[in-house]
C-alpha positions in Angstrom: 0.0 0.0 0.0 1.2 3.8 -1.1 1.7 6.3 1.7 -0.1 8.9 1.6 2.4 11.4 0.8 1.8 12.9 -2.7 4.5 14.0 -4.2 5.2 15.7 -7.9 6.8 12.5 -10.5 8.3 14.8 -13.4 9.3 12.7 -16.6 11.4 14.4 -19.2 12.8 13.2 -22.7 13.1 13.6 -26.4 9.7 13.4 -28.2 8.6 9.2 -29.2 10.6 8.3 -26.2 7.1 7.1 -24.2 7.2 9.8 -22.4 3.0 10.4 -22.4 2.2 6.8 -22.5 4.9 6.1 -19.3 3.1 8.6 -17.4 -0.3 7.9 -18.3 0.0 4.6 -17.0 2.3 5.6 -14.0 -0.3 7.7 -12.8 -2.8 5.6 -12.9 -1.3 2.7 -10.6 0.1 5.6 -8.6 -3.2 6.8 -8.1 -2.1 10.1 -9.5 -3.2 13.0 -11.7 -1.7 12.9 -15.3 -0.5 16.1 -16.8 0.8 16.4 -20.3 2.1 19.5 -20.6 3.0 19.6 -24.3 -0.3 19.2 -24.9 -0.6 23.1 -23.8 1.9 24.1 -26.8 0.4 22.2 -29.1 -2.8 23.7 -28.1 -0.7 27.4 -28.8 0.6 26.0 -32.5 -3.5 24.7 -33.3 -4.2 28.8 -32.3 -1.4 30.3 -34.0 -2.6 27.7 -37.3 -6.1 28.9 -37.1 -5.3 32.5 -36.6 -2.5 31.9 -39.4 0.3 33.7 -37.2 3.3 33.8 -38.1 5.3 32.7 -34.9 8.3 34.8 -35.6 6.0 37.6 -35.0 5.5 38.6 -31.3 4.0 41.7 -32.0 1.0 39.1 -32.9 2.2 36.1 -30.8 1.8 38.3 -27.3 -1.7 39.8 -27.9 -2.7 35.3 -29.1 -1.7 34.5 -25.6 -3.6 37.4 -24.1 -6.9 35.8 -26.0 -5.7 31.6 -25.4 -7.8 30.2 -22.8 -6.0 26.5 -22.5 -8.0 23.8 -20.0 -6.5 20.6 -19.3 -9.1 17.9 -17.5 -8.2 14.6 -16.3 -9.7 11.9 -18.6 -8.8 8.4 -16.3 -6.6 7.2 -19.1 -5.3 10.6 -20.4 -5.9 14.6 -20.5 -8.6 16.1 -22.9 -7.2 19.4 -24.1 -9.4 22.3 -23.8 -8.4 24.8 -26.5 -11.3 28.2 -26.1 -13.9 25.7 -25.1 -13.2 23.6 -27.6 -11.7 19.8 -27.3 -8.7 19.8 -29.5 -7.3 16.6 -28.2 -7.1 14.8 -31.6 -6.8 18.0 -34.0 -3.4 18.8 -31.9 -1.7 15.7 -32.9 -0.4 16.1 -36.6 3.0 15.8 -37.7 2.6 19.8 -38.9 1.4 20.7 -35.2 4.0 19.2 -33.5 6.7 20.6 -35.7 5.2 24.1 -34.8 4.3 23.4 -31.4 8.6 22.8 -30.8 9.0 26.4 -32.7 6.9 27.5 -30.4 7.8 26.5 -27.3 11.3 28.1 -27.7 9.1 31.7 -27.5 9.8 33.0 -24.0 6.5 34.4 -23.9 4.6 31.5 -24.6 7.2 29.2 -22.3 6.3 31.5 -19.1 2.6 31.6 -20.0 2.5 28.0 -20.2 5.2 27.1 -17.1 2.7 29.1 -15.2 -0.5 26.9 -16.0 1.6 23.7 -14.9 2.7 24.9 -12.1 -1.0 25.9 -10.9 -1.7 22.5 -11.5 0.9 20.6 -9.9 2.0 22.4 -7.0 0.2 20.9 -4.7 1.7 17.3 -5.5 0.2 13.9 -6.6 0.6 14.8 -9.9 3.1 12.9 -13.2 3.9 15.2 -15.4 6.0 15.0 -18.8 7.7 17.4 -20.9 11.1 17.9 -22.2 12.1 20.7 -18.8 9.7 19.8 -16.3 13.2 18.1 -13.9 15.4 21.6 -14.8 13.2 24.0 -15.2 9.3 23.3 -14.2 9.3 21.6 -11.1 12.9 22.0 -10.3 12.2 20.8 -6.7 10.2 17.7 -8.0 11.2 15.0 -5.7 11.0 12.2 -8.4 12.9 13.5 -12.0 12.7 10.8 -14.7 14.7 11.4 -18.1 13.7 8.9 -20.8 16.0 8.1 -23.7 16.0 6.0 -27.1 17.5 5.4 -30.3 15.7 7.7 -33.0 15.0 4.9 -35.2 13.4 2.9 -32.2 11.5 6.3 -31.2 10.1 7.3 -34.7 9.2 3.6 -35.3 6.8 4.5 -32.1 5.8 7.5 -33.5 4.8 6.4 -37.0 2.9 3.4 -35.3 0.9 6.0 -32.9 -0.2 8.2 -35.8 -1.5 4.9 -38.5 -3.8 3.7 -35.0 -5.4 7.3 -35.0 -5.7 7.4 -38.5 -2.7 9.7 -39.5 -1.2 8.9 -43.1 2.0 9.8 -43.6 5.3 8.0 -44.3 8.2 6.7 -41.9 11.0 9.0 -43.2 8.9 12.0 -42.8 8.4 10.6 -38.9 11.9 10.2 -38.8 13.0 13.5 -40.1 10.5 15.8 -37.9 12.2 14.1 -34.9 15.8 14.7 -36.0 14.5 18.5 -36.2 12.4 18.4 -33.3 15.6 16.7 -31.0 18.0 19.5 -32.5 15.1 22.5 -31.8 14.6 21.3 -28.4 18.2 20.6 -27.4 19.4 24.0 -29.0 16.8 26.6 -27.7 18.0 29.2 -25.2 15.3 29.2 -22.4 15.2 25.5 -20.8 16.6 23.9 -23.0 16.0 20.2 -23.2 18.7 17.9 -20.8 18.2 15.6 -17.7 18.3 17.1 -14.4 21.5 16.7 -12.6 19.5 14.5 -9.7 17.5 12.7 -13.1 17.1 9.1 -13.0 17.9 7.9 -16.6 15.4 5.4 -18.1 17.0 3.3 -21.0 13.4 2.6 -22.9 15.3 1.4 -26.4 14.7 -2.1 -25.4 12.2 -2.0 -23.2 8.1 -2.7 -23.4 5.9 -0.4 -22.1 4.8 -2.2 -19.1 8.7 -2.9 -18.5 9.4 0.9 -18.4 6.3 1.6 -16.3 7.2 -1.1 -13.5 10.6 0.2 -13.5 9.8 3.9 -12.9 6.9 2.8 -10.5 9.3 0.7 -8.1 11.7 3.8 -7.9 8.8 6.3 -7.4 7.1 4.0 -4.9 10.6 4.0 -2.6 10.9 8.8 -3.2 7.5 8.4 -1.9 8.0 6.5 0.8 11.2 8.6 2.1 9.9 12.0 1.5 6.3 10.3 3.9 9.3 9.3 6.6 10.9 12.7 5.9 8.0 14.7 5.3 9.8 16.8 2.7 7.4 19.5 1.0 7.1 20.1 -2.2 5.4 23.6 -2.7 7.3 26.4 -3.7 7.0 28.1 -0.1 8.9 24.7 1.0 12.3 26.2 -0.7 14.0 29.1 -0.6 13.0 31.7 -2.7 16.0 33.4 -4.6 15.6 37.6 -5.1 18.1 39.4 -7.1 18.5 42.7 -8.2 19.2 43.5 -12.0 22.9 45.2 -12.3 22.6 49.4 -13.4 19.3 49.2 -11.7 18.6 52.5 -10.3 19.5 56.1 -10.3 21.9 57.2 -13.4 24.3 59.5 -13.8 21.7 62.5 -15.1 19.1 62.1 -12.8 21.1 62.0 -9.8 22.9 65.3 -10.8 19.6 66.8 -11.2 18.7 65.3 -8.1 21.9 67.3 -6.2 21.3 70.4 -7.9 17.9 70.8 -6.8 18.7 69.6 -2.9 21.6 72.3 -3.6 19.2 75.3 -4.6 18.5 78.4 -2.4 14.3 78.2 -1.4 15.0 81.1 1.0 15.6 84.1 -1.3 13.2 83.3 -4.1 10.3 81.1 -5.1 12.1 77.7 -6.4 10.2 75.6 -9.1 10.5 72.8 -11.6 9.1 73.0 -15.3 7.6 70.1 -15.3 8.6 67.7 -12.7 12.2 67.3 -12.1 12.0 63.2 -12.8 9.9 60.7 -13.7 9.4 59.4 -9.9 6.3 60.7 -7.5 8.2 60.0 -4.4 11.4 62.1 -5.1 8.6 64.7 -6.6 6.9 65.2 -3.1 10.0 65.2 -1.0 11.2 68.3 -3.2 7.6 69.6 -3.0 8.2 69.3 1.4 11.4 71.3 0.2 10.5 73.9 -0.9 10.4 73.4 -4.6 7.4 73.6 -6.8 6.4 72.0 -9.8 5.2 74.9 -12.3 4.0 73.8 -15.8 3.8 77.2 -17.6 6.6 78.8 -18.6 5.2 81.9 -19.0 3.5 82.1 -15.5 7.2 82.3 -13.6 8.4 85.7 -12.7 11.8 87.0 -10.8 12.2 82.8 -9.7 14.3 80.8 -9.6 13.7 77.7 -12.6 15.2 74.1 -12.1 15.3 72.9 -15.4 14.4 69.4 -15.5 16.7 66.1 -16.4 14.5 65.7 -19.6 15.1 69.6 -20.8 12.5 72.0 -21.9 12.3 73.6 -25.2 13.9 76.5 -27.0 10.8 78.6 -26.7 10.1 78.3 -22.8 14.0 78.8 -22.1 13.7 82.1 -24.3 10.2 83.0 -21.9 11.8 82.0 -18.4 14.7 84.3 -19.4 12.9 86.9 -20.5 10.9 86.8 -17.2 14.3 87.6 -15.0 13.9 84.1 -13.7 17.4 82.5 -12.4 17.8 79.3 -14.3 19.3 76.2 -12.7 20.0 73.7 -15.6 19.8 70.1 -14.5 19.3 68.7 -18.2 20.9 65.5 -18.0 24.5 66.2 -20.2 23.3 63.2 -22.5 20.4 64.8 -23.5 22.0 68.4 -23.8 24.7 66.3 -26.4 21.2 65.3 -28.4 20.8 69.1 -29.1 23.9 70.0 -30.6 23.7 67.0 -32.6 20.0 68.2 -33.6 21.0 71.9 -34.1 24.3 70.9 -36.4 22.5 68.6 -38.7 19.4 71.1 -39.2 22.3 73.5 -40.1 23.7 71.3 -43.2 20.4 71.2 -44.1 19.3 67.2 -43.1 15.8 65.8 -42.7 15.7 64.4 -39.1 13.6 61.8 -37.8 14.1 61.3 -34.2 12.9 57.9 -32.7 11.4 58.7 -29.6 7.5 59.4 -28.0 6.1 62.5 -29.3 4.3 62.7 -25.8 7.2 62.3 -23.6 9.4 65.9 -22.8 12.4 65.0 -24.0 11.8 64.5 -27.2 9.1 68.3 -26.8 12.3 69.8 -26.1 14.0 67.7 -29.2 11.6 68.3 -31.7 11.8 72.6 -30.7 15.5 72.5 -32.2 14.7 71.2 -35.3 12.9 72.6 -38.4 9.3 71.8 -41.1 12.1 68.7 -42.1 12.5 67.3 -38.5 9.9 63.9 -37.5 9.7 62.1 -34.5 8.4 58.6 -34.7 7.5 56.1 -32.1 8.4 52.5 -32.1 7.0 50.6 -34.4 5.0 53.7 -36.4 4.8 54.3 -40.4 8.0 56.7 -41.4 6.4 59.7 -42.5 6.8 60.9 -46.1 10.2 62.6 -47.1 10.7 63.2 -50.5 14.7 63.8 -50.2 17.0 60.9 -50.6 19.4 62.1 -47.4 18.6 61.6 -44.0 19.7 61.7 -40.5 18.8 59.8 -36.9 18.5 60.8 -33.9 17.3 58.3 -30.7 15.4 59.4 -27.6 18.4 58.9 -25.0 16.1 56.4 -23.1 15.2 54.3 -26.3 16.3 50.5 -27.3 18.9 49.9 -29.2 17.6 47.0 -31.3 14.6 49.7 -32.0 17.0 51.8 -33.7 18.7 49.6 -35.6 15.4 48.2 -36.8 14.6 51.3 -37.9 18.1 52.0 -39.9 17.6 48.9 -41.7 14.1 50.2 -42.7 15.6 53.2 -43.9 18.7 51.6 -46.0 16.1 50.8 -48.7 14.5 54.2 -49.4 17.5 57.2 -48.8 21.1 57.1 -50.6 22.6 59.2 -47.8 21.7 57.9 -44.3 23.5 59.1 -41.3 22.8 57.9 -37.5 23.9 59.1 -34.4 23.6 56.7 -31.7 22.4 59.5 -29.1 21.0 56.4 -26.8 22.3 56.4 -23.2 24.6 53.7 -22.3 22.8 53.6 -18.7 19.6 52.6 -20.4 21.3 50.3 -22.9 23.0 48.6 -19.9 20.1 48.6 -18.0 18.3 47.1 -20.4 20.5 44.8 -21.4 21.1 43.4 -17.7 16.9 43.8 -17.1 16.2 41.1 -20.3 19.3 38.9 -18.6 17.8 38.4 -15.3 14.0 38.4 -16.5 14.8 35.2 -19.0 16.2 33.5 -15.5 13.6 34.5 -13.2 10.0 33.3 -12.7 8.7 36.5 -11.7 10.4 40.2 -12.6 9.8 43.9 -10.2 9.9 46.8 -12.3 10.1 49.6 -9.6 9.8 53.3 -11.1 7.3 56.0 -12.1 4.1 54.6 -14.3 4.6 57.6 -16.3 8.5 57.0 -16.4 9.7 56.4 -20.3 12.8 54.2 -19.3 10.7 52.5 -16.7 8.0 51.5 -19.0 10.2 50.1 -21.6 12.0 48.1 -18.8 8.3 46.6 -17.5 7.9 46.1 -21.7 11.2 44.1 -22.3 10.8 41.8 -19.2 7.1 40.7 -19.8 8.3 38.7 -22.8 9.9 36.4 -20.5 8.3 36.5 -17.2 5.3 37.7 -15.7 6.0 41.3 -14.3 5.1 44.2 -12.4 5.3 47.4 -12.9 5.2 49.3 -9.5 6.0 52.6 -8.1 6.8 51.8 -4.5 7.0 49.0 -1.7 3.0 49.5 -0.9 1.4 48.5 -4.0 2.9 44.6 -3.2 0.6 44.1 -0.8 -1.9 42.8 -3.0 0.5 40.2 -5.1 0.9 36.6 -4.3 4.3 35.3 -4.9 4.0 32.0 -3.2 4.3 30.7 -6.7 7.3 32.1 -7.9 10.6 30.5 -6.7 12.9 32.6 -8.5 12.5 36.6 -8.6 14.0 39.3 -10.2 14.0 43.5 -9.2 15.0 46.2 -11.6 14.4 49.9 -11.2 14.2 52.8 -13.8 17.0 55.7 -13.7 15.0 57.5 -11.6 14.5 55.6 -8.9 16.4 55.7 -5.3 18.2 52.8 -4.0 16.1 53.2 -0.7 13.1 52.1 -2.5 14.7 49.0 -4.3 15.7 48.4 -0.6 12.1 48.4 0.6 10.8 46.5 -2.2 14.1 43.9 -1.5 12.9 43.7 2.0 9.4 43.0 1.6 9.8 40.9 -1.1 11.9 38.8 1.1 8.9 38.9 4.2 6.5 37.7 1.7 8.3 34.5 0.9 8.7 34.0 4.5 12.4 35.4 5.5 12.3 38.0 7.7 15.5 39.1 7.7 16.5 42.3 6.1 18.9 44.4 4.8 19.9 48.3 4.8 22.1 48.8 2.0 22.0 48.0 -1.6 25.1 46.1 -1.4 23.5 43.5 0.6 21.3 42.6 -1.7 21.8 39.6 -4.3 22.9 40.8 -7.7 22.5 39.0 -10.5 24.9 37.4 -12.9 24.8 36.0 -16.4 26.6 33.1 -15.9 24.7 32.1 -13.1 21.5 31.4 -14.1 
């Protein structure tokens, strides 16, 4: 007789390898639940099919998961696959489907999106499931991990013989060759790719029946089950230790701490002090200068005989011409990479270039951008039509808090319509560093922190870039994670925008840490975790 510890069996291996059959049957003399959880991407390939998406396209890709609603129900002797209400269970198991659910399943996006569904419906144990990372990357705390191998020839023989009894024609070489593919996609994908565990138990199934390869696994899962019953070993996520770590460049940058010292530095005895605009991008830092002293004004025209802090973003020609015509003392805190962006603007609207700028129209660095140029200077947001220029010269200009692959996209656009094209890589290497270490941690993470302003530009682009990979939130302080539930996550990362304080990363460290049941805490930024490429 079983003890009644339930634990979570997870069976990895190439595709043919018996993988689904193994754990159906496991699970039933187990008295388990049986999860196939590539079911779930085949179910995403049938969408994409239907929809005809192409899935090198995640502008599409994204918005299909948003719509998906995937069901899996427990059938006795299998899972019935609940694709939008509808049961796709045979329609998902074509040759062309599972050649596009492997594509697929390398899609970040779609991997998280999924990973989350399985783990809802395993965590609490007493649950097989089978995949190709369920041991590395699923259940990485699963107490029994399973990797199945066979010969290719022995495993598409499998494979051709499962499709004839469901009534699938096709021909043994074509078997033979979507494996070959499908091993190489699997094995070769960046995020989880497919490999035993290190603590995997390998099962040999080349010579093996079915019911040999069932016993076997079922003797070794019966003896994990009884030792984690005498050791009463847990197997939710709250059971381990959660790992938190911070993103590196995460934080204030260069510019917006200058401003940030110059405005702490100004005289709010003498005159009336005030911001055009607010200084930065962050509603915390804007209230403590508010306490100080200084005001946010957001008229030009309506400041007389003050003193002006210019924001980190800059303003545009015409307001500096109004404050200074007002007898306004001007303190300039425009962040030095941005000021470098105008006399780049000014010289090329001097030799008589078209500009476009790549930036948001909205956002007040690229108002202030757009007031240096001329009738021949455009700014265009990601992913926007280029407007009409009928000259065959141009010249590029980047919002300093922009993505670099944006703007290369958008040369390469470019190369094909103007004979002349010259760029100027005005992008801040803060926010390219940032970015770059922000994508990083979120494709090692199960759950990513954006901390910054809502209406912060950088911020918003970082909360953008990590929600391909992971589920993430975009929050402005330690209060608003009150509310979220990370019992499920066992890996989290935290990034922060340029204009946010390393005391608030250190609140949202230190709650982050209560909520997944450490209480210790830390006081300095150094103590916190940071994260590093290589180990993930």
């Amino acid at each position: 007789m079983l003890p009644k510890r339930k634990i979570i069996v997870a069976i990895d291996g190439p595709a043919a390898s018996g993988k689904s059959t193994t754990a159906k049957l496991l699970a039933q003399k187990l008295g388990y639940v049986y999860i196939d959880t590539g079911a779930m991407y085949r179910a995403c390939a049938l969408q994409a099919k239907r929809e005809r998406i192409s899935i090198d396209d995640l502008s599409v890709i994204i918005p299909m998961l948003e719509r998906i609603d995937i069901k899996i129900s427990d059938a006795g002797n299998g899972n019935i696959i609940w694709l939008n209400g509808e049961d796709v269970s045979q329609q998902i198991r074509t040759p062309e489907i599972s050649a596009t659910a492997s594509a697929i399943s390398a899609i970040p996006c779609v991997r998280y999106k999924m990973v989350d569904l399985q783990r809802n419906l395993g965590k609490e144990g007493g649950v097989v499931l089978e995949g190709r990372d369920i041991g590395t990357y699923v259940f990485p705390e699963a107490e029994a991990k399973f990797f199945m191998i066979a010969d290719l020839e022995v495993r598409a023989k499998h494979r051709f013989k499962e499709l004839a009894e469901k009534g699938i024609s096709t021909n043994f070489e074509d078997v033979l060759q979507e494996l070959k593919t499908r091993d190489e996609a699997d094995a070769n994908r960046s995020l989880a790719p497919l490999k035993p565990a290190e603590d995997a138990i390998l099962i040999d199934t080349s010579n093996l029946t079915i019911e040999e390869q069932v016993q076997k696994i079922y003797v070794i899962t019966c003896k994990i089950i009884e030792k984690a019953g005498k050791n009463n070993i847990g197997n939710k996520a709250t059971s381990k230790k959660v790992k938190i770590r911070l993103a590196n460049y995460s934080g204030y940058c260069f510019g917006v701490k200058r401003a940030i010292q110059m405005a702490k530095e100004a005289n709010v005895t003498e005159k009336q002090v005030y911001t055009l605009g607010e200084l930065i991008h962050n509603p915390g830092i804007v209230r403590e200068l508010e306490e100080q002293g200084i005001h946010i004004a957001n008229n030009a025209a309506e400041i007389k005989n003050s003193t002006v802090i210019i924001r980190s973003h800059g303003i545009t020609k015409e307001e500096y011409k109004i404050l200074k015509k007002n007898h306004n003392e001007i303190i300039d805190a425009t962040c030095p990479y941005v000021k470098r962006t105008h006399k780049i603007l000014q010289q090329i609207v001097k030799e008589g270039y078209p500009v476009l700028i790549l930036g948001d129209k909205q956002h007040p660095e690229v108002t202030g951008l757009l007031s240096y140029g001329n009738d021949k200077t455009f700014a265009i947001g990601e992913d926007e039509p280029i407007p009409e220029i009928k000259e065959k010269r141009l010249a590029i200009i980047a919002q300093t808090t922009q993505k670099i692959e944006k703007l290369q996209e958008l040369v390469c656009k470019l190369l094909l319509t103007f004979s002349e094209l010259r760029v100027f890589n005005t992008i801040c290497l803060a926010t390219t560093q940032r970015q770059k270490a922000t994508v990083e941690l979120a494709q090692a993470s199960d759950a990513m922190f954006v901390i910054g302003g809502l209406n912060s530009s950088n911020t918003r682009a970082l909360a953008k870039m990590s929600s391909v990979y992971c589920p993430t939130y975009h929050i402005e302080d330690d209060k608003q994670l009150a509310p979220v539930d990370i019992s499920q996550y066992r890996s989290i990362g935290i990034t922060a925008g340029a204009s946010t304080p390393e005391e608030m990363i250190i609140k949202v460290y230190n709650v982050l840490l209560q909520k997944s049941g450490d209480f210790k805490t830390v006081t300095s930024i150094e103590e916190i975790p940071m994260f590093k490429e290589e180990s993930c």
